[in-house]
C-alpha positions in Angstrom: 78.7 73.3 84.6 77.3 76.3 86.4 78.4 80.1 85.1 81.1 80.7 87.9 81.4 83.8 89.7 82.9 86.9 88.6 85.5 87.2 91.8 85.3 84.3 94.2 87.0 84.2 97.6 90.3 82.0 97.3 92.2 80.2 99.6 95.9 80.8 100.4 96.5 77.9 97.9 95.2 76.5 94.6 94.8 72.6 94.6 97.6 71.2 92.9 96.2 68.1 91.3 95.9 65.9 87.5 92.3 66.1 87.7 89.7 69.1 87.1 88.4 70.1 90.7 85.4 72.0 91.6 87.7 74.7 92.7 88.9 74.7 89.4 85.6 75.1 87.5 84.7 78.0 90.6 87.5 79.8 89.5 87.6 79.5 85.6 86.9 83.4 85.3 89.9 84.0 88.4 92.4 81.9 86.0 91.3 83.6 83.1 91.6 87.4 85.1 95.0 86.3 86.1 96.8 85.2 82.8 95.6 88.0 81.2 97.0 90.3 84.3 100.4 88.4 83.6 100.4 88.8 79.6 100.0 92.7 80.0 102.6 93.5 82.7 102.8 94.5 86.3 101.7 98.0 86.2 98.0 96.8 84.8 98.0 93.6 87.1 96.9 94.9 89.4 93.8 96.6 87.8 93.0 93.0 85.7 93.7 90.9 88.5 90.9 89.8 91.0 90.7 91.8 93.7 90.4 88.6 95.9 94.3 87.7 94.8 95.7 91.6 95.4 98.7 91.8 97.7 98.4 87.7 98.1 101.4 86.6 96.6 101.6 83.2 97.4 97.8 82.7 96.3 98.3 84.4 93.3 101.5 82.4 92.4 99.8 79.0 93.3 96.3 80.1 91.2 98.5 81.3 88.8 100.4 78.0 88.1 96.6 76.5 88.6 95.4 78.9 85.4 98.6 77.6 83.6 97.4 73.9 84.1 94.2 74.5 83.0 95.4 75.9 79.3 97.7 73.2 79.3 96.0 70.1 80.1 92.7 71.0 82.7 90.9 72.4 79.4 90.9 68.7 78.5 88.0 67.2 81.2 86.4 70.4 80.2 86.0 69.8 76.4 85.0 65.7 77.2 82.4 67.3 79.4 84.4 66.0 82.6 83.7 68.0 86.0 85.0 67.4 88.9 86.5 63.9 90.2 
């Protein structure tokens, strides 16, 4: 797996799939960016949160819910050395 970028461009939505994606391995650092921006509260989201996802909220709900699948079952592929299918 390459280093992904820092602040990628995102579409509107996240895919919404049970398999690691290459959009999900481009955007490791986004998902990353965003739970953090959720843990410490609205009024530092917005400074912790890729600029890419600012005033998006649709694309930050749906990468969001993307960064939650990846701590709960994405990490998986990762750790088995599984990219994208």
């Amino acid at each position: 797996m390459q280093k992904p970028p820092l602040d990628p461009d995102v579409a509107d939505e996240a895919p919404t799939t049970s398999v690691l994606t290459g959009c999900d391995e481009e955007h490791l650092v986004t998902y990353l960016r965003l739970l953090d921006a959720e843990a410490d509260g609205k009024e530092v989201a917005d400074r912790a949160a890729p600029r890419s996802l600012i005033g998006r909220p649709r694309a930050w709900a749906t990468h969001l819910a993307g960064a939650g699948w990846m701590t709960e079952q994405g990490y998986r592929h990762l750790l088995r050395g599984g990219g994208p299918h």
